[in-house]
N, C-alpha and C positions, 0 to 999 in steps of 0.2 A: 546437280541441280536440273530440274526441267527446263528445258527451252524451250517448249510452246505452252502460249496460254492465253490463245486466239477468244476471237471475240464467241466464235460455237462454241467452245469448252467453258468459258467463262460461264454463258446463259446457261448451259447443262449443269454447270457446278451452284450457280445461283439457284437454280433450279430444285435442285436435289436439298441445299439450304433450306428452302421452303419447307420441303417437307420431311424434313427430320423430325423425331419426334424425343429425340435425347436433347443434346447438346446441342442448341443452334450454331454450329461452328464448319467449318470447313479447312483444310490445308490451302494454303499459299503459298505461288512458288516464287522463287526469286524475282521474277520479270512485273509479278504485283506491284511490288515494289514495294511490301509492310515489311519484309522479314522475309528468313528462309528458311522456317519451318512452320507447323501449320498454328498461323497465327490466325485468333477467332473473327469473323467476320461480325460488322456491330450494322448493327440495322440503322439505315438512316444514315451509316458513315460512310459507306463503300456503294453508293449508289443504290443501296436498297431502300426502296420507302418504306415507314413507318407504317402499320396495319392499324392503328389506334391513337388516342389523344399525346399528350404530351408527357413527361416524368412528374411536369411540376401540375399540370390540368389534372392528373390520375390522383398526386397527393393531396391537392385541396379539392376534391369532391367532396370531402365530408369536414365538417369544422366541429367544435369541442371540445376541451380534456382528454374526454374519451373517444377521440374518433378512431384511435386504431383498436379499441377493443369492438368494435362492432366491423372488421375484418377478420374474415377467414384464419387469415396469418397471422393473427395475436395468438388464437387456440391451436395453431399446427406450431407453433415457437413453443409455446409454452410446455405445450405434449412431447414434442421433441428433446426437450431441456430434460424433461424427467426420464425420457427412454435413455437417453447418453447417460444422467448418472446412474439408472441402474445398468445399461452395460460397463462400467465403471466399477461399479460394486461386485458388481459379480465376478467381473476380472483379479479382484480382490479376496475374492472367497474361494477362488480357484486357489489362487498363489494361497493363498492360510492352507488348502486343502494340501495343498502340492510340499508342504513346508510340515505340515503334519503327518506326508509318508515318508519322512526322509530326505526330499526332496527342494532345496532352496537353492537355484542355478535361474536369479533375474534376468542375465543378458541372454544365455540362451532360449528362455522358454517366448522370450520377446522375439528371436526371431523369426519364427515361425509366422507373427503376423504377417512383419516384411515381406517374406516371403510371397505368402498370399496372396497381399495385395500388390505386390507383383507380376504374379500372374494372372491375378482378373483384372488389369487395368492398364500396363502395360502392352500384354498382342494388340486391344483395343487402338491403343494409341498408335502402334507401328501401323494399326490397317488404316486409320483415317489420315495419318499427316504420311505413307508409304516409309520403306527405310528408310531412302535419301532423307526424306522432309525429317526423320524421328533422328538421324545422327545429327541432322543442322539443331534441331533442339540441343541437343547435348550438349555439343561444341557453342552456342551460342547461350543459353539460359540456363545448360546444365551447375554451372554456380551458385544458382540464386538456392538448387534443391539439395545441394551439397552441404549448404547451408543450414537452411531447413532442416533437413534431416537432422544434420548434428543437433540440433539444438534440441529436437524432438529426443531424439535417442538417449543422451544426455539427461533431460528434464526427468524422464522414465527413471535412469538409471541411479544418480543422486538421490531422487526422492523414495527409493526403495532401500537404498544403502541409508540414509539417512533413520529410518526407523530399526536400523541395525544398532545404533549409539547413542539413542535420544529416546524422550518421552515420547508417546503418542500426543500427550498435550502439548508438547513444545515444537514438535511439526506438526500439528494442527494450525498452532498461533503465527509459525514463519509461514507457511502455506497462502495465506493470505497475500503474502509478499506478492504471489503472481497476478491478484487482481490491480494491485498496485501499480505493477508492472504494465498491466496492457492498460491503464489508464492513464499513465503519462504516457507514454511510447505513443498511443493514438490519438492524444492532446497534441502532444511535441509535431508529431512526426505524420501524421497523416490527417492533422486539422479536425480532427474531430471535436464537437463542441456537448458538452455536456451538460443538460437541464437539471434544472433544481431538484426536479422529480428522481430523475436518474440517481443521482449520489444519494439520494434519501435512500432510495428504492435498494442499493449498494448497502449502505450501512444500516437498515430496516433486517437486509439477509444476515449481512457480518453479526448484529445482534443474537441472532436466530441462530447460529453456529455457537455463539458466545454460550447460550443455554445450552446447546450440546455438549459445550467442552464443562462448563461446570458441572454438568450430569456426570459424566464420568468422572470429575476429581469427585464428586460426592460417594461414587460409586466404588471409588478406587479402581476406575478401569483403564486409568491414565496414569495411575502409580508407576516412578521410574525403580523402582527397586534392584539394586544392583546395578546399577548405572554409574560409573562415576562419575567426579566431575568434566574430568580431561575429556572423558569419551563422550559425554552431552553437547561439550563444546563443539567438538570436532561433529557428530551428529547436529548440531544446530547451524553448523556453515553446509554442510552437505544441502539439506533442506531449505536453506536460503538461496545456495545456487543455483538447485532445481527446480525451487520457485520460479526463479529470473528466467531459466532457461524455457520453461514452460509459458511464461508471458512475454517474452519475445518469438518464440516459433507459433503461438497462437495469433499474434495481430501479424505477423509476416505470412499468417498459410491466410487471415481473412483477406491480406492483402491480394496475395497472388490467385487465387479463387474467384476472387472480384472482376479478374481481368483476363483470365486462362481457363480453358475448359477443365470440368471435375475431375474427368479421367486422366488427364496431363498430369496435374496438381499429385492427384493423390497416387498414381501410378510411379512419377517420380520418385514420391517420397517413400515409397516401397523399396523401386530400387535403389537406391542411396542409402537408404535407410539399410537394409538389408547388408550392405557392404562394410556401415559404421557398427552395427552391431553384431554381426559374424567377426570381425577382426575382436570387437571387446571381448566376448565370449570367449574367442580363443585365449583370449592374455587372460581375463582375471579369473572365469569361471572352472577352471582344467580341477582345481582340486575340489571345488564340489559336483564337478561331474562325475567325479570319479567314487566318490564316497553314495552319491544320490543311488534311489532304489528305482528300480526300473520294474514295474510290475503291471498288470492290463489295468486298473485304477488309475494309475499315472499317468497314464497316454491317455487314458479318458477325461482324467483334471487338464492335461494338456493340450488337446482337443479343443473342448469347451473356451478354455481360455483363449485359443487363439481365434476361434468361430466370432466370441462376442465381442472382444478386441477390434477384431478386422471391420464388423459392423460397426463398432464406436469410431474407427478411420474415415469409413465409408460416408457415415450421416455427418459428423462434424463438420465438414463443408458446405453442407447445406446449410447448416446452424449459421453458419460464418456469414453466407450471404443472404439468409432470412431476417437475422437481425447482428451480431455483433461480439469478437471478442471478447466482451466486458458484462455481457449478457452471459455467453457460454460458460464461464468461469462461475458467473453466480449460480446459475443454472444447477453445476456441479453440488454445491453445498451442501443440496439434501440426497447427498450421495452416504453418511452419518446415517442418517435416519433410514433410509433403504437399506444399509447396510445390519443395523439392528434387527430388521424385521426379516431380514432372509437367516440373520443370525440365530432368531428365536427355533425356526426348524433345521437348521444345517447343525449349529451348536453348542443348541439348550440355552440364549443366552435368554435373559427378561428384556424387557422393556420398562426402563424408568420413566415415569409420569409425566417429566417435562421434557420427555422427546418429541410427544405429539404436539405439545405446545412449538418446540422448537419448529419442526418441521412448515405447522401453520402460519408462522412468524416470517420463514425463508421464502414460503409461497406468495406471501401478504408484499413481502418484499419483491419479487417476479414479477408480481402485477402491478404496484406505484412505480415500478421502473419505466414504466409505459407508458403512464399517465401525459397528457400533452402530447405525444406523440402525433405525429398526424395518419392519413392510411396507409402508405408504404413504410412505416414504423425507422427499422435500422438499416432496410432493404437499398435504402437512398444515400450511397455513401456518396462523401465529400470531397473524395481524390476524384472521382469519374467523372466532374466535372456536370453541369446544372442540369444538362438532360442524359445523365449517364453514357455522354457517348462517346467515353474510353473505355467503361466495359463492356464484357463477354451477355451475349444473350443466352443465358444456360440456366439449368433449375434452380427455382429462387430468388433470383435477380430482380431489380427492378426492372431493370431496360426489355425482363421478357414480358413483363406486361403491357409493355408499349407493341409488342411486337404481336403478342397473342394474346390481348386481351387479358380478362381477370383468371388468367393462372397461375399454379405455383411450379407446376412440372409439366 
C-alpha cells in the first residue's frame, strides 16, 4: 500500500483527473480512505466540483415523447446496436467458415479473444491503479469478475453446444429466455422501472424475429432433420442455460461498468475469462483438436473471428452505459437478418421476402423503445443514485455530462 497521499500529490493527481481524456478515473490508495485499489473518482463526490448543471437539470431540458430522439445519443445507440449485431454475425460466419474446413473446437477458438483483450486492457490497468493498487484489485473485487467471466464463458459455450442437438428454431424461441432474463433481474434487482413504451418497443422486436423464424420453417432452413427426440431435449436445456447465463452476466457487466472504469471491467473479464476458458478447451475440446485442419484459411477464419469478437467486448460497454441491458439484447435480433445478407455472398444463400419486413419490424421496435424517454434516455441508471453520484465518470455515462458538458467520449 502507499503511505503518502499528501495534500501536493492529491492536487497533482486531481489535477491530472481534469485532464484525462479517457476514463475520468484515477487510482486511490489506502489512506483515501475509498478502497485500496484504484477506485474511480466521481466528480462532485470527492471534493471536485461539478463543470455543469445537474443529472436531473441535463434530463429535463427537453420535454415530449420524443425528447430523447432529438439527442445525439438516441442515433449513436441505435448505430451502435447494429455495429454489435453485425460483429455478432460475423463471428458466426467465421465459426460456419471454420466448421466448413474441418474445423469445430468452440472453447478454444474462443480463447483467443480473452486473450486479447487481456493484453490491451489489462498493462493499461496495471499503469493507471500501479501493481500494488492492480493486486488490491484482485484480492478485493477480483470475485465479482470471476464471476462474470464464468457466466460469460458459459453463456458462449452452451449456446453453441446447444445448436449441436436442437433446431435452429428451437434455439431461436429459448434464446429469447435471455431478454427475459435481464428484464426481471433489472426489475428485481437493480430497481429498474420499465415504461409502457419499453415492453411494447420489447415485444414490437420479439414479433420482428417471430417473422424471421417462420421464414425459415417456411423455408425449411429451421428443419430438424435427424434430430432425435432425446437429443432436442437435451439441446433445448443447453440453450435455456445459456440464455440465462448470458442475461445474468449482461445486467451484472451493465452493473459493474456503471460504477468501474472500462478498462478495469473489460480487462478483468479477459483475464478471468481467459483462465475459465483455456482449462474448458483443455477438458472438452482435445479430440476435436486433434481431428481439426490446420491450414493458412483457418488461422485466417481464426483471426477474423477473434479481431471482430474482441471489438464486440470492447463496444458492449459502452452500449451498457449509453443505454441498457434490455436494449442491447434487442439490439441483437437483427443480427438474423445481417446474418442472411452476408449469407447471400459468403454462401449463396437467398433472401426471403419477409426478411426485410422482419428486419423493419425489429428497427420499428428499437425506436418505440424510446418513446418517453427523456434526454439522458438509459444513460441515468437507478442504482447511482438521483445525481449519479455512485458512479464512474467514463465514456457514456451520464455523470460525464455533468462533468464535460454534452458529450459522449
Amino acid at each position: 500500500m502507499e503511505t503518502n497521499a499528501g495534500n501536493g500529490k492529491e492536487a497533482g493527481v486531481v489535477e491530472h483527473y481534469k485532464r484525462a481524456s479517457a476514463e475520468e478515473t484515477r487510482p486511490t490508495s489506502a489512506q483515501d480512505g475509498k478502497g485500496t485499489h484504484g477506485a474511480p473518482v466521481v466528480a462532485g463526490g470527492n471534493g471536485i466540483d461539478d463543470a455543469g448543471p445537474s443529472v436531473e437539470e441535463i434530463d429535463n431540458s427537453r420535454r415530449g415523447w420524443f425528447a430523447y430522439f432529438k439527442t445525439r445519443d438516441f442515433y449513436i445507440v441505435l448505430v451502435l446496436g447494429q455495429i454489435l449485431a453485425l460483429c455478432l454475425t460475423s463471428t458466426n460466419t467465421f465459426s460456419s467458415l471454420l466448421v466448413s474446413e474441418g474445423t469445430s473446437i468452440p472453447a478454444f477458438q474462443s480463447l483467443f479473444n480473452y486473450i486479447l483483450l487481456n493484453l490491451i486492457y489489462t498493462p493499461y490497468t496495471i499503469y493507471r491503479y500501479k501493481p500494488r493498487g492492480y493486486l488490491n484489485l484482485l484480492l478485493k473485487d477480483g470475485w465479482k469478475y470471476i464471476i462474470l467471466s464464468f457466466l460469460d464463458v458459459e453463456g458462449n459455450y452452451f449456446t453453441v453446444l446447444a445448436y449441436r442437438y436442437t433446431t435452429i428454431l428451437s434455439a431461436q424461441l429459448i434464446n429469447f429466455f435471455a431478454i427475459v432474463t435481464v428484464v426481471v433481474i433489472s426489475f428485481v434487482f437493480l430497481k429498474v422501472r420499465y415504461h409502457i413504451t419499453q415492453i411494447a418497443g420489447i415485444l414490437i422486436c420479439i414479433g420482428g424475429v417471430g417473422i424471421l423464424i417462420a421464414s425459415d420453417h417456411i423455408t425449411g432452413a429451421s428443419s430438424g432433420e435427424g434430430i432425435s427426440k432425446g437429443n432436442q431435449v437435451k439441446g433445448d436445456l443447453f440453450a435455456l442455460l445459456g440464455a440465462a447465463c448470458y442475461g445474468v452476466s449482461n445486467v451484472a457487466e451493465e452493473f459493474l461498468v456503471s460504477k468501474r472504469p472500462l478498462y478495469e471491467v473489460v480487462g478483468q473479464l479477459g483475464f478471468w475469462g481467459m483462465i475459465w476458458i483455456g482449462a474448458q478447451a483443455a477438458i472438452f475440446d482435445r479430440p476435436s483438436f486433434r481431428t481439426a485442419s490446420w491450414t493458412p484459411k483457418v488461422g485466417g477464419y481464426l483471426t477474423g473471428f477473434t479481431l471482430i469478437l474482441s471489438l464486440f467486448y470492447s463496444l458492449a460497454p459502452v452500449m451498457f452505459r449509453l443505454s441498457s441491458a434490455a436494449f442491447f439484447n434487442i439490439s441483437l435480433l437483427t443480427g438474423n437478418f445481417w446474418g442472411v445478407c452476408i449469407g447471400v455472398k459468403v454462401f449463396g444463400l437467398s433472401v426471403h421476402w419477409m426478411y426485410p419486413i422482419a428486419f423493419v419490424c425489429i428497427v420499428g421496435g428499437l425506436v418505440v423503445y424510446f418513446v418517453g424517454k427523456k434526454v439522458l434516455g438509459e444513460a441515468r441508471k437507478p442504482w447511482l443514485g438521483r445525481n449519479q453520484e455512485k458512479g464512474v465518470v467514463g465514456v457514456g455515462t451520464a455523470r460525464r455530462r455533468v462533468v464535460r458538458g454534452d458529450t459522449v467520449v
